[in-house]
N, C-alpha and C positions, 0 to 999 in steps of 0.2 A: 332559733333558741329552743333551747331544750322548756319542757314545763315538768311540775314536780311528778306530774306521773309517767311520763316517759324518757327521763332522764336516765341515763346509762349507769345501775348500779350491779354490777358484776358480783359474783363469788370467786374467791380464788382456790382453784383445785388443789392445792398445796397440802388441804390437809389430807388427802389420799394416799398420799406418798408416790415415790415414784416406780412400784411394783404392785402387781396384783397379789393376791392371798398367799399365791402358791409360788411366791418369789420370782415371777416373770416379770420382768421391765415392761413399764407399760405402753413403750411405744411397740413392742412385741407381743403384748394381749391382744387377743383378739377383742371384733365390734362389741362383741357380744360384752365385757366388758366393761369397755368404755361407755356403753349406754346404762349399764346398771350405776355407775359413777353418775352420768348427767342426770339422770332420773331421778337419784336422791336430789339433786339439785333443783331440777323442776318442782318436784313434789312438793318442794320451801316455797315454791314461786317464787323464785331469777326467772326472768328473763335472758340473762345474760351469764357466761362463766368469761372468767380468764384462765385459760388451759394451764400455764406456768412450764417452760420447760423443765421446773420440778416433781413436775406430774405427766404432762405429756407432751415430751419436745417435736413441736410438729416436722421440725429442720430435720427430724432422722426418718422421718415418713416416706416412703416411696409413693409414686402418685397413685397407685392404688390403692392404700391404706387411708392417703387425704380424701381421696373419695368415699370410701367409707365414713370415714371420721361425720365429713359435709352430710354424711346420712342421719346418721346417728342424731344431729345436732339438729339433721330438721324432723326425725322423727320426733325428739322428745318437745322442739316449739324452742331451741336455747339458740341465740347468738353469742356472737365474742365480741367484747368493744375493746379489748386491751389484750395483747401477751407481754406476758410478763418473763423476764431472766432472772434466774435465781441463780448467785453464786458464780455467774458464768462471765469474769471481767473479762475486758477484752488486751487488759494488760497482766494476765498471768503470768507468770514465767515459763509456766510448761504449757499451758492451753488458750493464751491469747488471744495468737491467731486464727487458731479453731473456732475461738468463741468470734472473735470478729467476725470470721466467714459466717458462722452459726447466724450473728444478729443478722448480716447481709442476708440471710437466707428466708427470714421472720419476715422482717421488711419487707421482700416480693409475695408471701405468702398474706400478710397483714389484712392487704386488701379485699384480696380474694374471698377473706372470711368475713368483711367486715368492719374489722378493726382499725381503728385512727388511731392505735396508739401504740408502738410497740417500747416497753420498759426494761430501761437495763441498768446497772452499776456497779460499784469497784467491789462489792463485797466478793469473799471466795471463800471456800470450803470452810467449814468447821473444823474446829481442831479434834484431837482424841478428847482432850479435857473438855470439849466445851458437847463433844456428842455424848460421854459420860456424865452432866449436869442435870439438874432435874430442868434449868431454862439455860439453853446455851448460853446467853447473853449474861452467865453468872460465873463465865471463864473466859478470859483472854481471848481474845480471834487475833486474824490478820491483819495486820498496818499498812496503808501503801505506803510503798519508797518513791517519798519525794523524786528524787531522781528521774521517772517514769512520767512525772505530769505532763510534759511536753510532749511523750507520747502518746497521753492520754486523750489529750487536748485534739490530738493530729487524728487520731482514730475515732473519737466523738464526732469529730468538724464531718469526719468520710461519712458516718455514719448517716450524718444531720442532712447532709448531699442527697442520698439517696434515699431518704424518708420522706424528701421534700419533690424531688422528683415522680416517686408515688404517691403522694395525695394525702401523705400521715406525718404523724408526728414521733419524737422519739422526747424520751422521757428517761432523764435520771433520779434514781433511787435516793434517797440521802440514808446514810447509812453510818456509823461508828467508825472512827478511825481510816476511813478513805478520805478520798479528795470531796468527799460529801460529807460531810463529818460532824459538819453544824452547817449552822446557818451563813455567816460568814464566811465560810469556805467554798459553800453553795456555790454560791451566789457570786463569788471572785471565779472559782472556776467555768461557771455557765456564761460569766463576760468574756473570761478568755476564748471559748469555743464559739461566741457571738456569731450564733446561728438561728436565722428566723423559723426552723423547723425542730428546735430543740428546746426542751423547758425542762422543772422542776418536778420531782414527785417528793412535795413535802411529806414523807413518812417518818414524822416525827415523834411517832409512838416507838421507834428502833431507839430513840435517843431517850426518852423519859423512862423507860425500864431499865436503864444503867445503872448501879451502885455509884453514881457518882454523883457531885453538887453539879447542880443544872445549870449554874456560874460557869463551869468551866463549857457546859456545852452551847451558851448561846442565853441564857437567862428565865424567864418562864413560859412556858409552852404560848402563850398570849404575845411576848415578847418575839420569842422567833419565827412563831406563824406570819407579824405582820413584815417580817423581816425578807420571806419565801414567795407567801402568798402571790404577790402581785409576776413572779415565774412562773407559777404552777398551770400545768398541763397536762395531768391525769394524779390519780391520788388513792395511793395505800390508803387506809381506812383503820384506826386499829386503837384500842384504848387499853392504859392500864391505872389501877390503884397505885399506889406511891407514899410511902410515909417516909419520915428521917424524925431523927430523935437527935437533938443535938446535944444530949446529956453526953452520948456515945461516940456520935460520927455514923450512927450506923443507918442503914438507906433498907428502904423491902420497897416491892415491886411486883404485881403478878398480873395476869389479863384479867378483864373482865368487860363486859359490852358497854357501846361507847356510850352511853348514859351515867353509867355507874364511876366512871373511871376519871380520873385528876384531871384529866384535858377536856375542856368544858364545848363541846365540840356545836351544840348551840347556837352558843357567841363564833367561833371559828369558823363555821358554815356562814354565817350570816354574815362576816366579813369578807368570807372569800368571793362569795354573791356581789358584795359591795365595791368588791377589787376586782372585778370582771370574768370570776372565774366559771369556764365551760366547759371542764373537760369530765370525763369519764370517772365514778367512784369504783372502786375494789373491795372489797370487806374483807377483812382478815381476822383470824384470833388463831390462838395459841391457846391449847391443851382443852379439858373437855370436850363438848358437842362443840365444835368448832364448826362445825357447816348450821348446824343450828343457831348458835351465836351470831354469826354472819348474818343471817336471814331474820333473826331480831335489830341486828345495825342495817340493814337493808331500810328496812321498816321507818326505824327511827329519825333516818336521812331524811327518807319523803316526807317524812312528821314535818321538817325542821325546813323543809324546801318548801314547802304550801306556804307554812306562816310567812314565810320570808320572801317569797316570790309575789309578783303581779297577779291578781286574777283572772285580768284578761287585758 
């Protein structure tokens, strides 16, 4: 058992994007680099990053480059306890199978860095409208086609095969309009894949910043958490403020650290502790100092883990 001070709280590299200054993809930057990225990171005090193949897909690395990488990671003192898939379903229509081979290729890599948890799910690119938004999530994205579940279900199961064969775990995202969608949907599609090396990544901070009534997604963040919780096996991290006015219909929503923010994360830690939850946290935020914010909900975590945990 993890204790509050060495429990796995990551940063997720995400908000670096995935080129350097000078418009080079960063799995094409050089170490040099990539250590000025971790180093901000350390410098927060992480312990831990999760790379994201939106920042640096280690699957396109030659083994010369993951050696470097492994340097880099142990000069600045960082592990990885989680890689994370952004965008990358494995039921695209054009890049599926790509992405499938991609996650197969995480999965062997996983270990080797560390990681028990490799993170994936249905979301997929942005649209023009939604990269043109001041928050994407304030324009339309991609819907799965029902139609695909059963392929999705078949490629999870493969997946869950060989995360369990290496020693890890694999982790769905819940996300807007996929077969993660809410909670209910979770949670039906994680029975159908009914696999012992496959859980939940209750990121329920992707559903609370929707312009929508939280009726339609599953009820109030308290209500769907205890709906997840008892799946969950690694865990985005992410808060936002939330108001509606019901004079209008009209809904606002923006980030801010998970202290400040509608989801009362507190109470939600402290259940999930009670529901037997061990797996690895993320921290994420959207827009300002975004690695800075992280490294405040870092903080906040282990605040919330001391109270709530055993002494000894």
């Amino acid at each position: 058992m993890h204790t509050a001070d060495s429990w796995p709280i990551a940063g997720n590299m995400l908000a670096f994007g995935p080129a350097a200054p000078d418009g080079t993809p960063t799995w094409q930057a050089p170490a040099t680099y990539w250590a000025e990225c971790l180093q901000q990171m350390r410098e927060l005090g992480f312990d831990h990053i999760d790379p994201t193949d939106a920042w640096l897909p280690l699957h396109r690395l030659a083994d010369q480059q993951l050696a470097e990488f492994r340097q880099v990671l142990d000069d600045t003192g960082l592990g990885i306890s989680s890689i994370s898939m952004t965008r990358s379903s494995v039921i695209d229509a054009d890049q599926g199978e790509q992405n499938l081979a991609d996650a197969h290729r995480l999965i062997d890599l996983a270990p080797e860095f560390g990681a028990s948890i490799v993170n994936t799910g249905f979301m997929q690119a942005l649209t023009t409208d939604q990269q043109n938004a001041l928050w994407f999530w304030l324009a339309p994205g991609h819907q799965d086609d029902p139609t695909l579940r059963p392929l999705a279900v078949e490629r999870i199961r493969e997946l869950g095969d060989h995360a369990q064969a290496n020693g890890i775990q694999l982790s769905l995202e819940m996300y807007e309009d996929t077969f993660l969608g809410t909670p209910e949907a979770a949670v039906s599609f994680l029975a159908d894949v009914d696999h012992p090396a496959v859980g939940l990544n209750p990121d329920l901070g992707n559903l609370v910043r929707l312009h929508q009534p939280l009726e339609e997604l599953g009820g109030t963040p308290d209500q769907m958490y205890e709906k997840v919780l008892p799946h969950a096996n690694f865990w985005h991290i992410k808060n936002y403020i939330r108001d509606e006015d019901p004079a209008t219909g009209s809904i606002h929503s923006a980030p801010v650290p998970l202290k400040y923010g509608y989801i009362n994360y507190r109470r939600i830690i402290r259940l999930a502790l009670q529901l037997g939850y061990t797996g690895p946290f993320c921290c994420e935020h959207y827009g300002s100092d975004s690695i800075g914010v992280c490294a405040e909900n870092r903080d906040y975590i282990r605040q919330v883990l001391r109270s709530a945990l055993p002494t000894h």
